[in-house]
PDB file of N, H, CA, C and O in Angstrom:
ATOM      1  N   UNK A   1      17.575  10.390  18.718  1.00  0.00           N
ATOM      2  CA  UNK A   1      16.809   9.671  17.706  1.00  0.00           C
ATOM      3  C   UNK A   1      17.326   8.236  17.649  1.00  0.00           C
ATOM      4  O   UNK A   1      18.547   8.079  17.614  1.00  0.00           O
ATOM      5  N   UNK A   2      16.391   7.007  17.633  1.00  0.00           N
ATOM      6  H   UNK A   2      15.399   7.135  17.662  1.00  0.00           H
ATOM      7  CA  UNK A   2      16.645   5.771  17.661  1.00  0.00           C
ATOM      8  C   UNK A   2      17.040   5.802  15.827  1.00  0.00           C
ATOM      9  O   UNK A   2      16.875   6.727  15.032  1.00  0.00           O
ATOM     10  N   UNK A   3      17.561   4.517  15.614  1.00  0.00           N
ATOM     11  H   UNK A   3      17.695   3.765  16.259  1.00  0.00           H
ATOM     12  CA  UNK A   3      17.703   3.768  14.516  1.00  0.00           C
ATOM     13  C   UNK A   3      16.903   2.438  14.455  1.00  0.00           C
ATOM     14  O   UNK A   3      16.914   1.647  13.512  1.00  0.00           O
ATOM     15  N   UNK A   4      16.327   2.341  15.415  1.00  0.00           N
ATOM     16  H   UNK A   4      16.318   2.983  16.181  1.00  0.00           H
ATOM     17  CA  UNK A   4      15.266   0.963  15.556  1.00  0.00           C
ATOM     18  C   UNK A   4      14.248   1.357  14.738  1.00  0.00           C
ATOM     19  O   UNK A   4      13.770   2.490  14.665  1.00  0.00           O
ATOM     20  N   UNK A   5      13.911   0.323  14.087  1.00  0.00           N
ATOM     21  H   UNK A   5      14.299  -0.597  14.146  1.00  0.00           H
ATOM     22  CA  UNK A   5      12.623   0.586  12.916  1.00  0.00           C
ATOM     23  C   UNK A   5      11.222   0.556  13.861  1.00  0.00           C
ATOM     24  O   UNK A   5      11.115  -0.255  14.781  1.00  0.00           O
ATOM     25  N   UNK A   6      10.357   1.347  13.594  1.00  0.00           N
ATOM     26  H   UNK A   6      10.444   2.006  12.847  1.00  0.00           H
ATOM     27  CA  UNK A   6       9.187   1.521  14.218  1.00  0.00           C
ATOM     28  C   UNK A   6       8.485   0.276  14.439  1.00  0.00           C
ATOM     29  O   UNK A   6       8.041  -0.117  15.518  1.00  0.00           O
ATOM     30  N   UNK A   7       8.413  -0.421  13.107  1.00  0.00           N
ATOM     31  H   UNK A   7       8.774  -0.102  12.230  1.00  0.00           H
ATOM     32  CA  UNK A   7       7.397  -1.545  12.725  1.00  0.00           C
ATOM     33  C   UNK A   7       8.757  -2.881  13.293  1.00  0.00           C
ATOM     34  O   UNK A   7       9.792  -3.028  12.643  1.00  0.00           O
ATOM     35  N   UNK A   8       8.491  -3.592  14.392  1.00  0.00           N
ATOM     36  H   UNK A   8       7.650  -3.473  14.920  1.00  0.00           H
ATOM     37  CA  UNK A   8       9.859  -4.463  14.564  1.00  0.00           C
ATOM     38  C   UNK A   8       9.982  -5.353  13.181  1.00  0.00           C
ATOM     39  O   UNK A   8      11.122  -5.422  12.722  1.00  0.00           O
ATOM     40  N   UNK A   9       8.889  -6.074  12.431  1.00  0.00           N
ATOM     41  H   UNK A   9       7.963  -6.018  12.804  1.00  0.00           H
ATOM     42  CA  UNK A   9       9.724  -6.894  11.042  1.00  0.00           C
ATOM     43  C   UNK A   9      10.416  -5.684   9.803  1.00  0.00           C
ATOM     44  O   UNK A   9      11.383  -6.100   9.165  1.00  0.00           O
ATOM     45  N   UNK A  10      10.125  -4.842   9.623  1.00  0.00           N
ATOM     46  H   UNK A  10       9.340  -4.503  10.141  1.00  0.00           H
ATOM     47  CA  UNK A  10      10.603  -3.940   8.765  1.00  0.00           C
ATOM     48  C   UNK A  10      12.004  -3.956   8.467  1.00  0.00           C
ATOM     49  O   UNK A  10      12.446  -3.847   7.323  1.00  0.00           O
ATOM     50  N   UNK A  11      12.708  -4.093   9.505  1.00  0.00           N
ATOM     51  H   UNK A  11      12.349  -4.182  10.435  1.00  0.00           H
ATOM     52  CA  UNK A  11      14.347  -4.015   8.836  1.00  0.00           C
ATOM     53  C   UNK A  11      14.356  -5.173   7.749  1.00  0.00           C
ATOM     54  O   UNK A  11      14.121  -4.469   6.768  1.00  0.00           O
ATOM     55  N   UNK A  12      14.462  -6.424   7.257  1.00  0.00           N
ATOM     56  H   UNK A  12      14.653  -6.996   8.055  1.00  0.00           H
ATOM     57  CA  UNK A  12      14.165  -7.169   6.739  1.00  0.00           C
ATOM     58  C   UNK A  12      13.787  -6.216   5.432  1.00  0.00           C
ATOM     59  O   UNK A  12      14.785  -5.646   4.991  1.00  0.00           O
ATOM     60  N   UNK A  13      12.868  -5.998   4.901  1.00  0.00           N
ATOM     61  H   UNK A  13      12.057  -6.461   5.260  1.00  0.00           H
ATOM     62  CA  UNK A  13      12.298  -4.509   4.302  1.00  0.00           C
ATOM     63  C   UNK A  13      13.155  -3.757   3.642  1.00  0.00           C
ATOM     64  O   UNK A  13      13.357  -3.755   2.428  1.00  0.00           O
ATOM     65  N   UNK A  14      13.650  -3.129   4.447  1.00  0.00           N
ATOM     66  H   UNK A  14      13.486  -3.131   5.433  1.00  0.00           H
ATOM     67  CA  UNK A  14      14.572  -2.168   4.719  1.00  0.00           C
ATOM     68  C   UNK A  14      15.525  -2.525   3.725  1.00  0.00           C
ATOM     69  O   UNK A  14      15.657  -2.170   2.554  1.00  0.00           O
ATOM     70  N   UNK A  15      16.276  -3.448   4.586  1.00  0.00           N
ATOM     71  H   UNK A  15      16.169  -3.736   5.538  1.00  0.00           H
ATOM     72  CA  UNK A  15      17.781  -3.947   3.526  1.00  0.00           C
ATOM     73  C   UNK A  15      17.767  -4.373   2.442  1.00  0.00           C
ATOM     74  O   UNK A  15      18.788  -4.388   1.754  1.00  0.00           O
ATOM     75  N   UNK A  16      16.351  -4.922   1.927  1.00  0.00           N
ATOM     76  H   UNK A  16      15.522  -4.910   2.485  1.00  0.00           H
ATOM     77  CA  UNK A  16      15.781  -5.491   0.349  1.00  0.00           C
ATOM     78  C   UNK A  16      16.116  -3.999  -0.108  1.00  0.00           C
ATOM     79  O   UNK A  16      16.904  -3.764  -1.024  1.00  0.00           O
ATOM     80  N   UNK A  17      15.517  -3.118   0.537  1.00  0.00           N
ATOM     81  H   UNK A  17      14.876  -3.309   1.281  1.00  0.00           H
ATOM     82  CA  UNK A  17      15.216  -1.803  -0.135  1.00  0.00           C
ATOM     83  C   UNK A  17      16.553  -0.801  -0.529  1.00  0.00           C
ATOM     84  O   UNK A  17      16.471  -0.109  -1.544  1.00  0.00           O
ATOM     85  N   UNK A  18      17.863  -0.752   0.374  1.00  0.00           N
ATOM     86  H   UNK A  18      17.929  -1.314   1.198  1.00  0.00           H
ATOM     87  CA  UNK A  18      19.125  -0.788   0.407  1.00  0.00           C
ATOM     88  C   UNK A  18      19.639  -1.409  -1.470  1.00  0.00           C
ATOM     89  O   UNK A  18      19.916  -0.887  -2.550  1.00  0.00           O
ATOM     90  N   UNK A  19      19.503  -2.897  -0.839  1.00  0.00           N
ATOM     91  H   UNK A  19      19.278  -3.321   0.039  1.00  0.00           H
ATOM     92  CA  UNK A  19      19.749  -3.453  -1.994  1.00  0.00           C
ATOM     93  C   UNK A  19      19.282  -3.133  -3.388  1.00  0.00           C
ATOM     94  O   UNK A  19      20.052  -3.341  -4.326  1.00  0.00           O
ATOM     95  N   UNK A  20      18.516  -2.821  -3.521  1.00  0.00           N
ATOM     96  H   UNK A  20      17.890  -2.652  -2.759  1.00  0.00           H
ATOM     97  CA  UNK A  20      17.089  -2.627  -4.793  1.00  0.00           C
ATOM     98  C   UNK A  20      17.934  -1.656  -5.037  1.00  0.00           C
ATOM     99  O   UNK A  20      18.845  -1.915  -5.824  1.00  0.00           O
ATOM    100  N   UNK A  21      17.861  -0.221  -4.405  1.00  0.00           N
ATOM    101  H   UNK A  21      17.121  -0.012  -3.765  1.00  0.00           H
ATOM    102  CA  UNK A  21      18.130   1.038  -5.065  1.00  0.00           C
ATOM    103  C   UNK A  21      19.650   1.172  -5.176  1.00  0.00           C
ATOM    104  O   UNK A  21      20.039   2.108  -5.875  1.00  0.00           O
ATOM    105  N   UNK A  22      20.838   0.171  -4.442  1.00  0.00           N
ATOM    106  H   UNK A  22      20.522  -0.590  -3.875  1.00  0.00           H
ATOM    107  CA  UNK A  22      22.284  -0.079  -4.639  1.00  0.00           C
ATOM    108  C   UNK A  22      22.364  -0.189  -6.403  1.00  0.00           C
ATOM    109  O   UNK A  22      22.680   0.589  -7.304  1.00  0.00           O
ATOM    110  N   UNK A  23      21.916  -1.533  -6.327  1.00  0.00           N
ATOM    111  H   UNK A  23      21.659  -2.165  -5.595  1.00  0.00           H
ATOM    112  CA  UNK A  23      21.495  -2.217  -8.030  1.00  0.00           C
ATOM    113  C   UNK A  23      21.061  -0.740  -9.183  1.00  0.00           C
ATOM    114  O   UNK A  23      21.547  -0.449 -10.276  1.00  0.00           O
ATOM    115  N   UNK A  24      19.971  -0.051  -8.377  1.00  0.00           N
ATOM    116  H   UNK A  24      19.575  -0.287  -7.489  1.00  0.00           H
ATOM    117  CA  UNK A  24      19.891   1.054  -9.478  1.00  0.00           C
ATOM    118  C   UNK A  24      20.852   2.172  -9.266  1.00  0.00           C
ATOM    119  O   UNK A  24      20.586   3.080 -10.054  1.00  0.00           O
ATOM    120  N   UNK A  25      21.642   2.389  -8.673  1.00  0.00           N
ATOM    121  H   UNK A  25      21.858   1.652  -8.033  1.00  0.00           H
ATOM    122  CA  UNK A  25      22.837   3.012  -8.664  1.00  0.00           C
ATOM    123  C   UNK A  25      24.241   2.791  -8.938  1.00  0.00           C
ATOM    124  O   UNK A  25      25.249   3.463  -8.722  1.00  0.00           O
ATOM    125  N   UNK A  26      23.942   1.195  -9.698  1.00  0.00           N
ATOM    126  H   UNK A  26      23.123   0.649  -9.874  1.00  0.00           H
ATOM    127  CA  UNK A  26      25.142   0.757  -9.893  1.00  0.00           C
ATOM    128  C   UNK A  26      26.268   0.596  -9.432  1.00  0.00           C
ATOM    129  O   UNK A  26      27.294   0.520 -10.107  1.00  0.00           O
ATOM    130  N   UNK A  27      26.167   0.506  -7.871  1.00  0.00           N
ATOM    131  H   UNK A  27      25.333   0.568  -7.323  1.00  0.00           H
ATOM    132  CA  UNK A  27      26.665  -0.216  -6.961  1.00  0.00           C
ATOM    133  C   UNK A  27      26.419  -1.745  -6.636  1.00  0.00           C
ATOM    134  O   UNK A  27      25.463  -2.074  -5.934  1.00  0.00           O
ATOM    135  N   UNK A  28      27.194  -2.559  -7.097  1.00  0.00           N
ATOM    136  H   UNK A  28      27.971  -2.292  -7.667  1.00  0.00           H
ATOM    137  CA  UNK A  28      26.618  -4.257  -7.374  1.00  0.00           C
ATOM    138  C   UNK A  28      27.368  -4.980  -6.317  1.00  0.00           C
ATOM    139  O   UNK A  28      26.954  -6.029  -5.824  1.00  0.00           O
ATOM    140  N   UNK A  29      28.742  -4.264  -5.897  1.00  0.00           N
ATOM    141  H   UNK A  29      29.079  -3.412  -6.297  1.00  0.00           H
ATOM    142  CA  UNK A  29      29.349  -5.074  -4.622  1.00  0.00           C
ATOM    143  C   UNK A  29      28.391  -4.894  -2.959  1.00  0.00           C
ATOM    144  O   UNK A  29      28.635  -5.715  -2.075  1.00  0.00           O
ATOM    145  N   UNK A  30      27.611  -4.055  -2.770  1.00  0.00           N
ATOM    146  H   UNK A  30      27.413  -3.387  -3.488  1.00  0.00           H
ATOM    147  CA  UNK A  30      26.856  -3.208  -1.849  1.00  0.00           C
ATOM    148  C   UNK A  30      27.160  -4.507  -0.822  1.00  0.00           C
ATOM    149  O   UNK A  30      27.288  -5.697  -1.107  1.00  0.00           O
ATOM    150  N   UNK A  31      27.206  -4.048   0.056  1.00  0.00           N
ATOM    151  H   UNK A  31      27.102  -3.081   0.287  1.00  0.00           H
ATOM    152  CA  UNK A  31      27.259  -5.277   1.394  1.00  0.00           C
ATOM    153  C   UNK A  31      26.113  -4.273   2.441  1.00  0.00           C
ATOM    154  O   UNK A  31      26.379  -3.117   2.770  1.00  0.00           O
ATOM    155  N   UNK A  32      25.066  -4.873   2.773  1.00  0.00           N
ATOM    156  H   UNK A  32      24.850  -5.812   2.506  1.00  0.00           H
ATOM    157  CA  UNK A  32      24.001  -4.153   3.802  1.00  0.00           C
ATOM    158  C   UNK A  32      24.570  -3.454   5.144  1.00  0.00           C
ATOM    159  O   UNK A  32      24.352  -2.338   5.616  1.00  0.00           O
ATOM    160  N   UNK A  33      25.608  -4.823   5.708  1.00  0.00           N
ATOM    161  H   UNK A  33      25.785  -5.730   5.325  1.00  0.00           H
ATOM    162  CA  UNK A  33      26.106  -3.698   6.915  1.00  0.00           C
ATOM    163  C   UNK A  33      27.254  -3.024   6.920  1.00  0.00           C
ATOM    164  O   UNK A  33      27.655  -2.560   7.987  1.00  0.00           O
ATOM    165  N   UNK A  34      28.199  -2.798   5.392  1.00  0.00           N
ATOM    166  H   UNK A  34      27.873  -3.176   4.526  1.00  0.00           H
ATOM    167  CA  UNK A  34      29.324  -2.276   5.233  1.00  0.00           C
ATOM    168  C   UNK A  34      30.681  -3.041   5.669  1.00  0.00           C
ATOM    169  O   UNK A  34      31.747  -2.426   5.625  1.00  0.00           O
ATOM    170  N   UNK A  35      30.642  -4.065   5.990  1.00  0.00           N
ATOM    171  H   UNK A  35      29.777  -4.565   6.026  1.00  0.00           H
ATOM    172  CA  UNK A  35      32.104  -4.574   6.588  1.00  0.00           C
ATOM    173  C   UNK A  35      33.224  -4.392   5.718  1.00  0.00           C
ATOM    174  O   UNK A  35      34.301  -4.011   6.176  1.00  0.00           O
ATOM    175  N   UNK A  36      33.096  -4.581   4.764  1.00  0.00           N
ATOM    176  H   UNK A  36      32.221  -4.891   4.393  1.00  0.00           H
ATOM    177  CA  UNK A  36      33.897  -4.998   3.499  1.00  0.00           C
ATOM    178  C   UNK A  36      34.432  -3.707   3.038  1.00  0.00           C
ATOM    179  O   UNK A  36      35.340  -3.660   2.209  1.00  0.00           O
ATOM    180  N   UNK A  37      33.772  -2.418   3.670  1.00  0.00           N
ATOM    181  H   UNK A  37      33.034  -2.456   4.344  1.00  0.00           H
ATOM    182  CA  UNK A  37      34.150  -0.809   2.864  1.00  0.00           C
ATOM    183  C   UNK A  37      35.188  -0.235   3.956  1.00  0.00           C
ATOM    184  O   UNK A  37      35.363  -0.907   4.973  1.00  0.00           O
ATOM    185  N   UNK A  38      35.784   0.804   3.815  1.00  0.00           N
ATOM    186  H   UNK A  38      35.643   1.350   2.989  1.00  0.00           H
ATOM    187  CA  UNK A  38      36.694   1.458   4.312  1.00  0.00           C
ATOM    188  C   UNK A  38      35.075   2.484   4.772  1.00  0.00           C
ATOM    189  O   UNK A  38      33.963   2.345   4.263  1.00  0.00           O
ATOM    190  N   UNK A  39      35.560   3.636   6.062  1.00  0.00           N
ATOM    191  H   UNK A  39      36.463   3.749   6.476  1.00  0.00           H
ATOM    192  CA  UNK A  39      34.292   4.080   6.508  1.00  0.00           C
ATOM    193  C   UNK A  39      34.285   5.406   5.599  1.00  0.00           C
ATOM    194  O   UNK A  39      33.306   6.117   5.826  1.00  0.00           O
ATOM    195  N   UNK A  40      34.986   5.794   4.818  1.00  0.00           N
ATOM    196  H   UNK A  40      35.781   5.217   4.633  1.00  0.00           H
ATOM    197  CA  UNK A  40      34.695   6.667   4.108  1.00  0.00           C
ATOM    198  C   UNK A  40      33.732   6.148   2.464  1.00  0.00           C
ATOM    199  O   UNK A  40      32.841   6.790   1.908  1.00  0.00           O
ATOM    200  N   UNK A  41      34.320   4.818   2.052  1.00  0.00           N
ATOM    201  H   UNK A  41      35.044   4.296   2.503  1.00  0.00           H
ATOM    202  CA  UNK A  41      33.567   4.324   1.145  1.00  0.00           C
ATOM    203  C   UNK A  41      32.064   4.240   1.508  1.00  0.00           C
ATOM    204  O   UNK A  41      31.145   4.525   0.740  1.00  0.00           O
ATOM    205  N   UNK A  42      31.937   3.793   2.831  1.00  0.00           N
ATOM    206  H   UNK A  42      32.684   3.561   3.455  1.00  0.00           H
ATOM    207  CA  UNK A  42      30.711   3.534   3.325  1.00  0.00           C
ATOM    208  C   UNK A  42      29.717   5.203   3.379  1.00  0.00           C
ATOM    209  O   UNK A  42      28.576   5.442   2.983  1.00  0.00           O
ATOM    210  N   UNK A  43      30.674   6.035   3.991  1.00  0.00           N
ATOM    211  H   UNK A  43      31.601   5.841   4.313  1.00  0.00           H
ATOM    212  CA  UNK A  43      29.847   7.141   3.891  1.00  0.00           C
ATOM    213  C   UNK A  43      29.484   7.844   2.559  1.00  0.00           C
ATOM    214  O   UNK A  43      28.475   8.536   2.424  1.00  0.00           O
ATOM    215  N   UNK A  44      30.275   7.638   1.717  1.00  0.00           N
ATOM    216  H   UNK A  44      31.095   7.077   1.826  1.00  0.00           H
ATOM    217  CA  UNK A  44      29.994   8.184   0.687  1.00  0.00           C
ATOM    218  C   UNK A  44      28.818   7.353  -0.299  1.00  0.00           C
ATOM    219  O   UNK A  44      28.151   7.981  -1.121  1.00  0.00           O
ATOM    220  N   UNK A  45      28.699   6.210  -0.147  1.00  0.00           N
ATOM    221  H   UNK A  45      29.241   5.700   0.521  1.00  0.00           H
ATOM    222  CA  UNK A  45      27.368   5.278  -0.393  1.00  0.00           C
ATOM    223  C   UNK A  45      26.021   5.081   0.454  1.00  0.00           C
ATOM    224  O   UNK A  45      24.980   4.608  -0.003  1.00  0.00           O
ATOM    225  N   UNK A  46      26.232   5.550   1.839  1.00  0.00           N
ATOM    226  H   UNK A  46      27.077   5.934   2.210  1.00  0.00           H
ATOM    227  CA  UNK A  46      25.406   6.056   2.710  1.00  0.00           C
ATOM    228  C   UNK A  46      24.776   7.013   2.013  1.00  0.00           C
ATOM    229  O   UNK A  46      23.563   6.832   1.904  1.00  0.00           O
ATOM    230  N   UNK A  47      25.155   7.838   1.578  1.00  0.00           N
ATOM    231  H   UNK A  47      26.140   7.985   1.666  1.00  0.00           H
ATOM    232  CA  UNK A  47      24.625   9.528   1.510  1.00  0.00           C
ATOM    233  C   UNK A  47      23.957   9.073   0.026  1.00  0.00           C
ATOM    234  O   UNK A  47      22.918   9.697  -0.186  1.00  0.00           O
ATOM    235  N   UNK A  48      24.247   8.314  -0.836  1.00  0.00           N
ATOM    236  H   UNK A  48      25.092   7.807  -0.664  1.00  0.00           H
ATOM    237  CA  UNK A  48      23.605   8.300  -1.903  1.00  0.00           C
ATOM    238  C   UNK A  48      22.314   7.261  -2.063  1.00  0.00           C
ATOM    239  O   UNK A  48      21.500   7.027  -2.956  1.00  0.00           O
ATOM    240  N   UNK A  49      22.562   6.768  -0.731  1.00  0.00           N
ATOM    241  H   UNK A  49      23.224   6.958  -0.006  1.00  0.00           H
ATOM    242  CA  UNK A  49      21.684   5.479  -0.684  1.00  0.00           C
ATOM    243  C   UNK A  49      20.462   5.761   0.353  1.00  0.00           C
ATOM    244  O   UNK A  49      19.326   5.287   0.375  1.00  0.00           O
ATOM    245  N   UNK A  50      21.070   6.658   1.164  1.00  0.00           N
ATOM    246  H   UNK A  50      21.993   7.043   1.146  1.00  0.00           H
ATOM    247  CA  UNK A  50      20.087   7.421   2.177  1.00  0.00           C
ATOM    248  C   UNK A  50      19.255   7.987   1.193  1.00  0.00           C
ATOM    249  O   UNK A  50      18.179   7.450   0.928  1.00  0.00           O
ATOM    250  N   UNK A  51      19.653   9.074   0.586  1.00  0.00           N
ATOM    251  H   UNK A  51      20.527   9.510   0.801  1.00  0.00           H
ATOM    252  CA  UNK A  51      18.967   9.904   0.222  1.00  0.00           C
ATOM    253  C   UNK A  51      17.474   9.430  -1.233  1.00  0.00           C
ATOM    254  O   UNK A  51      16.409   9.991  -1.490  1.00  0.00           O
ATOM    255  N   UNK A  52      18.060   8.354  -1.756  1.00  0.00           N
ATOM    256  H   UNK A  52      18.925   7.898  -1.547  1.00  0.00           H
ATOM    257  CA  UNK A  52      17.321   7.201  -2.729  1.00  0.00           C
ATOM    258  C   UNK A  52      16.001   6.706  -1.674  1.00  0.00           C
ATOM    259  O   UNK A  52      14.838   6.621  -2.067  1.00  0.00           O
ATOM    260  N   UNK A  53      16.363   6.468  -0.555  1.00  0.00           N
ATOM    261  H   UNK A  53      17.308   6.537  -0.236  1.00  0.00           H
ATOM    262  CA  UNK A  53      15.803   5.837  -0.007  1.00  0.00           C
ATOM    263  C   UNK A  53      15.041   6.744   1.042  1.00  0.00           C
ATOM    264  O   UNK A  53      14.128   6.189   1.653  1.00  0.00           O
ATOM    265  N   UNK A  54      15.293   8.015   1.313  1.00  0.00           N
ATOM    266  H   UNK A  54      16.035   8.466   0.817  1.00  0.00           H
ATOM    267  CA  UNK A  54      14.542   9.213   1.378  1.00  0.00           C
ATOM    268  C   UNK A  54      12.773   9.612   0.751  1.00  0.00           C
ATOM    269  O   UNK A  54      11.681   9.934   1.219  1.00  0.00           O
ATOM    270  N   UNK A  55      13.495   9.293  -0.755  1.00  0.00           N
ATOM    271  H   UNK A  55      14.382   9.032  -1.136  1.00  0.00           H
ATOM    272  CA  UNK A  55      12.841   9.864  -1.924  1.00  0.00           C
ATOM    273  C   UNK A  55      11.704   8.736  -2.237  1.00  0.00           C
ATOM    274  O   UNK A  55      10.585   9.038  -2.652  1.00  0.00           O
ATOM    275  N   UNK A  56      12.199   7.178  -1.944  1.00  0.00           N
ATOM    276  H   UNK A  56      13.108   6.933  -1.606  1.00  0.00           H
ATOM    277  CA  UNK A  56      11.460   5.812  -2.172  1.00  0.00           C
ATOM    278  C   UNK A  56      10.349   5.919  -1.233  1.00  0.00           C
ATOM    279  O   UNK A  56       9.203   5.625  -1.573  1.00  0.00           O
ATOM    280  N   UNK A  57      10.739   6.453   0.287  1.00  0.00           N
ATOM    281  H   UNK A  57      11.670   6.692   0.562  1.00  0.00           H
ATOM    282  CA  UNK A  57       9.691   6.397   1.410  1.00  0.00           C
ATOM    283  C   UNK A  57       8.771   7.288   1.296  1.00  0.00           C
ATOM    284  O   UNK A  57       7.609   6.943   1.509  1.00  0.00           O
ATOM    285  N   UNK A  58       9.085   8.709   0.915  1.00  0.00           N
ATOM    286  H   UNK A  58      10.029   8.989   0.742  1.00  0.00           H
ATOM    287  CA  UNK A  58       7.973   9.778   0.857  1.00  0.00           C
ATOM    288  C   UNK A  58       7.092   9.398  -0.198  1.00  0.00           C
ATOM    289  O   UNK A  58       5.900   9.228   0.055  1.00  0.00           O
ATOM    290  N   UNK A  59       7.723   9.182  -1.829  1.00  0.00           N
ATOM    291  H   UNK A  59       8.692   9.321  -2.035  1.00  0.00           H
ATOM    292  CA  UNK A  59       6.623   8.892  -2.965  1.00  0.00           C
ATOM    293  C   UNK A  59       5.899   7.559  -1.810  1.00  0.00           C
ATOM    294  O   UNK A  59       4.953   7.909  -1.105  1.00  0.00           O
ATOM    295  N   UNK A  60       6.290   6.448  -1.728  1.00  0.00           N
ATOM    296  H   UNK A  60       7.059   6.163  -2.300  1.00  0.00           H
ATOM    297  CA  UNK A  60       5.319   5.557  -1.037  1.00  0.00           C
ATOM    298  C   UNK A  60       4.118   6.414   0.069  1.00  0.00           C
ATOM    299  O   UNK A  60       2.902   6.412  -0.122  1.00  0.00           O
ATOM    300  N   UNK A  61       4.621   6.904   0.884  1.00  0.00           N
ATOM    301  H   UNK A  61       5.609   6.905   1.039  1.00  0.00           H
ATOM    302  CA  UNK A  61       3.889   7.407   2.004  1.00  0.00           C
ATOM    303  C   UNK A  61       3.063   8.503   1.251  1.00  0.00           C
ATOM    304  O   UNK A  61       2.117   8.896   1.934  1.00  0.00           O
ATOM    305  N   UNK A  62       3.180   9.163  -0.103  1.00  0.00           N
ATOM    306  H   UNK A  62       3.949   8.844  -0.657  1.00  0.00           H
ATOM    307  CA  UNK A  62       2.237  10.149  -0.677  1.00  0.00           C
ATOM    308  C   UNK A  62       1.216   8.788  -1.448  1.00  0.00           C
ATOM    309  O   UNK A  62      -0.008   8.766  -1.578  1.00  0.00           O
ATOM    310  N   UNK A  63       1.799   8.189  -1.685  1.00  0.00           N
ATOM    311  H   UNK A  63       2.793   8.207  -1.579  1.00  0.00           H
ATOM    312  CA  UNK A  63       0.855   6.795  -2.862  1.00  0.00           C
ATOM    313  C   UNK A  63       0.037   6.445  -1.538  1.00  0.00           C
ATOM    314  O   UNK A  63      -1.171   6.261  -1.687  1.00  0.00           O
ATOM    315  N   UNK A  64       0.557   6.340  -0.306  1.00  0.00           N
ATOM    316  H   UNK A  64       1.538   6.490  -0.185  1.00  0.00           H
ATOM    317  CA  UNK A  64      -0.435   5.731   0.578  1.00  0.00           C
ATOM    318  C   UNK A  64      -1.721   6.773   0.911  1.00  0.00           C
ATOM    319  O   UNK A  64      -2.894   6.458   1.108  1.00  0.00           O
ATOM    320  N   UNK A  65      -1.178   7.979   0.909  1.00  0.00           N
ATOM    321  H   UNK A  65      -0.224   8.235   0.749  1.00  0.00           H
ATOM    322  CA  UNK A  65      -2.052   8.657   1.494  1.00  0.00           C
ATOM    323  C   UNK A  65      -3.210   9.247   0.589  1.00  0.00           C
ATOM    324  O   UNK A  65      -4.219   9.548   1.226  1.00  0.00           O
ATOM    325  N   UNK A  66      -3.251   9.450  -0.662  1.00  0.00           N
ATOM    326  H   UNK A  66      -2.431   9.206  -1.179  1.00  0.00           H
ATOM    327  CA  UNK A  66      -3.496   9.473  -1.703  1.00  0.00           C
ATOM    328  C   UNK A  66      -4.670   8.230  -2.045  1.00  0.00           C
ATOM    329  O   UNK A  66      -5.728   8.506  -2.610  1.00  0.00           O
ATOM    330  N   UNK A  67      -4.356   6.995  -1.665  1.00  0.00           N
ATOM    331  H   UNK A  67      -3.496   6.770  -1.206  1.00  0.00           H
ATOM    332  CA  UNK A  67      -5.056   5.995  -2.114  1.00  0.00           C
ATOM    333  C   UNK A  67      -6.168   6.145  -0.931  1.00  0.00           C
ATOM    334  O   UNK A  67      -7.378   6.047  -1.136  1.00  0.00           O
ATOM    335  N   UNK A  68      -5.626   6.374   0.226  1.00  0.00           N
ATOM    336  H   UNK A  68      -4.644   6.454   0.393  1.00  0.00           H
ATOM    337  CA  UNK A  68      -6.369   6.672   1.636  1.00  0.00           C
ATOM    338  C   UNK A  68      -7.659   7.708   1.494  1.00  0.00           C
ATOM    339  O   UNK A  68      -8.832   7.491   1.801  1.00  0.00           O
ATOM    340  N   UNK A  69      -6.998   9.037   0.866  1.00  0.00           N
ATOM    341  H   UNK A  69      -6.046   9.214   0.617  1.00  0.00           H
ATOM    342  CA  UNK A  69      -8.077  10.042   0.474  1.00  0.00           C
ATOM    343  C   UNK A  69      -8.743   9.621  -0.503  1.00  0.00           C
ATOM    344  O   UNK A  69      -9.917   9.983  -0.430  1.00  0.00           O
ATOM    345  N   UNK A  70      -8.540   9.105  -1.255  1.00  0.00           N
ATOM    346  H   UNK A  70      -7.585   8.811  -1.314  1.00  0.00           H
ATOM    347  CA  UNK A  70      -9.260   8.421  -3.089  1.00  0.00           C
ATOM    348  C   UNK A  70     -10.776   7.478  -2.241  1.00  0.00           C
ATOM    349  O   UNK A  70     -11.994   7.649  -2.302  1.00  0.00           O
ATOM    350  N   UNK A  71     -10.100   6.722  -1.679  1.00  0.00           N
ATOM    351  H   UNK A  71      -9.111   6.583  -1.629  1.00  0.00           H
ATOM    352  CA  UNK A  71     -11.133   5.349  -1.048  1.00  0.00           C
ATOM    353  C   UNK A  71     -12.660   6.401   0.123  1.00  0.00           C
ATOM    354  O   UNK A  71     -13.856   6.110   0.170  1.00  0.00           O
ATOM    355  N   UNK A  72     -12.137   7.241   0.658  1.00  0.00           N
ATOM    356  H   UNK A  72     -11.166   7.477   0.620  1.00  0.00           H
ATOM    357  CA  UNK A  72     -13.138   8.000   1.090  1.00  0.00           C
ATOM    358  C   UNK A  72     -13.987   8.949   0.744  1.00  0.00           C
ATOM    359  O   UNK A  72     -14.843   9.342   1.537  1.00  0.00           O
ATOM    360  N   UNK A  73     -13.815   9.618  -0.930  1.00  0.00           N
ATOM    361  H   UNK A  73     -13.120   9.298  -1.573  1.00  0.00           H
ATOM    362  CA  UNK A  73     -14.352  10.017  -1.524  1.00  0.00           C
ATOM    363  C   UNK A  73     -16.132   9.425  -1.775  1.00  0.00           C
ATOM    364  O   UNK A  73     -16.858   9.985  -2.597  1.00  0.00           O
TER     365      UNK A  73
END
């Protein structure tokens, strides 16, 4: 499995989106590519930030699909 974003401008995206849900997790030091963390700090903010960001993509991708079925009615 790649880590390359499908859409090539999207990472850009992406790391806003990182950021956004850091802020609502009350993580305010968040650094996008981790330099600054020890790799266990990092994993343990990975997993909470993954999974935020799990949950951000599916509701979007149901709002998309949803608006998709609505418009063809």
């Amino acid at each position: 499995m790649t880590k390359k974003p499908l859409v090539s401008n999207a990472k850009e995206a992406l790391n806003q989106m990182k950021l956004e849900i850091a802020g609502e997790l009350g993580i305010s030091s968040f650094n996008v590519n981790g330099a600054n963390r020890t790799s266990y700090e990092n994993g343990v903010m990975a997993g909470s930030l993954g999974a935020m960001m799990s949950k951000k993509l599916v509701q979007m991708g149901e709002e998309q699909l949803i608006k998709e079925y609505n418009s063809k009615k």
